[in-house]
MINU-445203 format. One record per atom (N, C-alpha, C): residue in three letters; x, y, z. Coordinates in steps of 0.1 Angstrom, whole numbers, plus 5000, padded with zeros to 4 digits. Last residue first. Layout:
<pts>
ALAXYZ
...
</pts>
This chain:
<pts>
UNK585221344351
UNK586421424361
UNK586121514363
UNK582721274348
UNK582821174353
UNK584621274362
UNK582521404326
UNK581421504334
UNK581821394349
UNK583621354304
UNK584121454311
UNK583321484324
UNK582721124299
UNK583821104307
UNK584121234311
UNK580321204292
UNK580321124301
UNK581521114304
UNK581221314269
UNK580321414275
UNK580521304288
UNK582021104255
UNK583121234257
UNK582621284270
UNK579820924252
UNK580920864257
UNK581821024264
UNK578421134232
UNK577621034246
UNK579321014256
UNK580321094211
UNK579521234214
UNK579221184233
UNK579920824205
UNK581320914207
UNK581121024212
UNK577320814197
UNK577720774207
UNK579220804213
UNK577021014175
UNK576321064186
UNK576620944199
UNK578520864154
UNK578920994163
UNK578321054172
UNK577420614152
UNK578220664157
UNK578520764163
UNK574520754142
UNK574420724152
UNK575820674161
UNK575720884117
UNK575320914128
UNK575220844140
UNK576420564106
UNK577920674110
UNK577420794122
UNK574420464103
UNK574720424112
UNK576320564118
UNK572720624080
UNK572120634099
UNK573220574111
UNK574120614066
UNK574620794070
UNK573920764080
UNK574220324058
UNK575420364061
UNK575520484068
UNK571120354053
UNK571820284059
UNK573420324070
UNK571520504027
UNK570420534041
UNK571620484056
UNK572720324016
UNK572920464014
UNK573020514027
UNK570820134010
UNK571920124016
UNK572820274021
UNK568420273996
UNK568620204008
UNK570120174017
UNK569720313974
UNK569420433980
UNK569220393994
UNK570520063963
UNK571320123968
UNK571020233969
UNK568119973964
UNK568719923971
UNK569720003971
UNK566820183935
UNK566120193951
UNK567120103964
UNK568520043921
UNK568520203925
UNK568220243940
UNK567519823918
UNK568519823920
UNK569120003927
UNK564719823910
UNK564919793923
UNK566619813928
UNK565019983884
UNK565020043892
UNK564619963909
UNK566419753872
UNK567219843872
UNK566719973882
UNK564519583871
UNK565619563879
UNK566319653878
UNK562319703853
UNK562019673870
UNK563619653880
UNK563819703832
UNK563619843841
UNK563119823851
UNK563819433829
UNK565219483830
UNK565019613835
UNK561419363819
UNK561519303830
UNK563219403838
UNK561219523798
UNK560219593809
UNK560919513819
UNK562819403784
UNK562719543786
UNK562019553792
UNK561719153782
UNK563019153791
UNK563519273787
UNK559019203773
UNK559119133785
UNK560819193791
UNK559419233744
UNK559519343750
UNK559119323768
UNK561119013733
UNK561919153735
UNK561519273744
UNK558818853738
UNK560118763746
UNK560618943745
UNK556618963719
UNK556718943737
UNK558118923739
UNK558418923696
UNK558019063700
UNK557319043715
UNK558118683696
UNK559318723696
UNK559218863700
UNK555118603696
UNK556318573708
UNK557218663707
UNK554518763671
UNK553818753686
UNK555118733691
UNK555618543654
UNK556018683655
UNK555618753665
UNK553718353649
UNK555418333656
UNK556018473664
UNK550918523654
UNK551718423651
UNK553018423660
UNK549818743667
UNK548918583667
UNK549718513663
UNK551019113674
UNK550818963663
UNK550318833667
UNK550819213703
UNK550319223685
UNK550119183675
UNK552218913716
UNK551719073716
UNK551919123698
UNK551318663737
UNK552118693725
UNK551518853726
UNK551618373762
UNK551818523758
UNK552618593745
UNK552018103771
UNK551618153756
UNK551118273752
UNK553018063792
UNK551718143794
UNK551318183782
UNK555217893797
UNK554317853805
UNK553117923802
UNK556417983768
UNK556017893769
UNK555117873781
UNK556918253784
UNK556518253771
UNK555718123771
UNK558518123803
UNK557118233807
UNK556618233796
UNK560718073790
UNK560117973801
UNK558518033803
UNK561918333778
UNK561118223773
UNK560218083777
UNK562218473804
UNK561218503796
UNK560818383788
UNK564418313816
UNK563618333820
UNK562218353811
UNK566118393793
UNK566018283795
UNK564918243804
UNK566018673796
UNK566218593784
UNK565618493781
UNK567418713822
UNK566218713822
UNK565918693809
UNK570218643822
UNK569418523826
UNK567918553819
UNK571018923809
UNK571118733801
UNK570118683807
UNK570519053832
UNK570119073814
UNK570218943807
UNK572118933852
UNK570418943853
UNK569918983839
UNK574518713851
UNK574318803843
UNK572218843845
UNK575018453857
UNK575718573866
UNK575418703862
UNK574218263841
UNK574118243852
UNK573818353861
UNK575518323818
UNK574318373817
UNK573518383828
UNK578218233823
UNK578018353819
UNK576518403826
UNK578217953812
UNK578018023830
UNK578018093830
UNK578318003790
UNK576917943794
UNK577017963808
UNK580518133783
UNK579318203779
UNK578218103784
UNK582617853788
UNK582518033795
UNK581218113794
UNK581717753771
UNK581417703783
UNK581317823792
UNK582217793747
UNK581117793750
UNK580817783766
UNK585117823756
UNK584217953754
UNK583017923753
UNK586817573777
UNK585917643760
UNK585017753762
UNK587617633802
UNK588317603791
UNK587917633773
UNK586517853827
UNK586317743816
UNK587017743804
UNK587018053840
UNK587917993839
UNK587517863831
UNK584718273841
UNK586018293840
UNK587518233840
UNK582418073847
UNK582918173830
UNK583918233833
UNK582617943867
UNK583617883855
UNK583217953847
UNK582918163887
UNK584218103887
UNK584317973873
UNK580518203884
UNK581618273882
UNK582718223877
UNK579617983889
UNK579217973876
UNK580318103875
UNK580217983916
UNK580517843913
UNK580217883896
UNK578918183929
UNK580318223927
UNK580718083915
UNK576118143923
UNK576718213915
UNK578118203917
UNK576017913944
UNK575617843929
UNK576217963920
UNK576518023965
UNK577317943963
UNK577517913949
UNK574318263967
UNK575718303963
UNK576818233962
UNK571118203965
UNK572018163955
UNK573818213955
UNK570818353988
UNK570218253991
UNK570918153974
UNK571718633983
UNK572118513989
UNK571818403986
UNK571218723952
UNK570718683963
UNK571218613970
UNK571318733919
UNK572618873928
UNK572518853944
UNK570618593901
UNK572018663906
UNK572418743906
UNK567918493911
UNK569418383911
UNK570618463908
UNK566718743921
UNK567118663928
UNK568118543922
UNK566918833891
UNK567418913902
UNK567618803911
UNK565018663880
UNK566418713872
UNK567118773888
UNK563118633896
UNK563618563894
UNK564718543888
UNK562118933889
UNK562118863906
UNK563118733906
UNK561118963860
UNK562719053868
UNK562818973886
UNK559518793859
UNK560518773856
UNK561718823860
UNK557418903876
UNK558218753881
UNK559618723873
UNK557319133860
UNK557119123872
UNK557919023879
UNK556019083835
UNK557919133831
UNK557719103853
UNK553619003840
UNK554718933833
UNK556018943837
UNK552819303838
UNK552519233848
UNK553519063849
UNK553119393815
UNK553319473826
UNK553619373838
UNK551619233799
UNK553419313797
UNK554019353807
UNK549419253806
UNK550019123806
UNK551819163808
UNK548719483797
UNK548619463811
UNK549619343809
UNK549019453767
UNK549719573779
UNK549619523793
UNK546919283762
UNK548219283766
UNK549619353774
UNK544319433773
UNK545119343778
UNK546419323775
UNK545119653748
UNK544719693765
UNK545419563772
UNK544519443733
UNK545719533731
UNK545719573742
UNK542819183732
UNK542519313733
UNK544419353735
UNK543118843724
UNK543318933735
UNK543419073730
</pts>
């Protein structure tokens, strides 16, 4: 594979992976399964155990783990053709994959943001409504 290609691949890779790191934790749709691995890295008896539900709750860890599943499902390597390939994909996957999450993460809480100053307005323009209507009612 062409160097060009890879890059693409790098690019494009790190994609599902940050989607899938992100969704198992931080998503509803997983918020029983994360409090449940919270709750045993911070109270599991052995530290290995602690550090394995750890990785659960952690989108830098999980995606790690993620990556090497992708590694394996798509025997994506970079610059190198050997072992060495992978390992230099697997670091540079969950650096790209980890700035995708870091800037969806930005963008949600710019969204939220939003959110919050549309609804306080639109508060005060109903408190506003209401005044104006009661005065105009005596």
């Amino acid at each position: 594979m062409s160097l060009p290609d890879q890059i693409i691949w790098l690019f494009v890779l790190a994609v599902p992976i940050s989607c899938i790191s992100w969704t198992v934790t931080h998503e509803e749709i997983f918020r029983e399964p994360h409090e449940w691995c919270v709750n045993r890295s911070k109270n599991g008896r052995l530290l290995l155990t602690r550090k394995f539900f750890y990785l659960f709750t952690c989108e830098y860890c999980f995606s790690h783990y993620v990556t090497i599943a992708f590694l394996i499902f798509t025997d994506y390597k970079i610059l190198l053709n050997d072992w060495r390939g992978y390992i230099l994909a697997g670091f540079s996957l969950v650096f790209v994959a980890n700035i995708y999450m870091s800037l969806f993460a930005l963008l949600r809480q710019a969204i939220k943001k939003e959110k919050v100053e549309i609804e306080k307005i639109e508060t005060e323009t109903d408190l506003e409504k209401n005044s104006t209507n009661k005065n105009t009612l005596n």
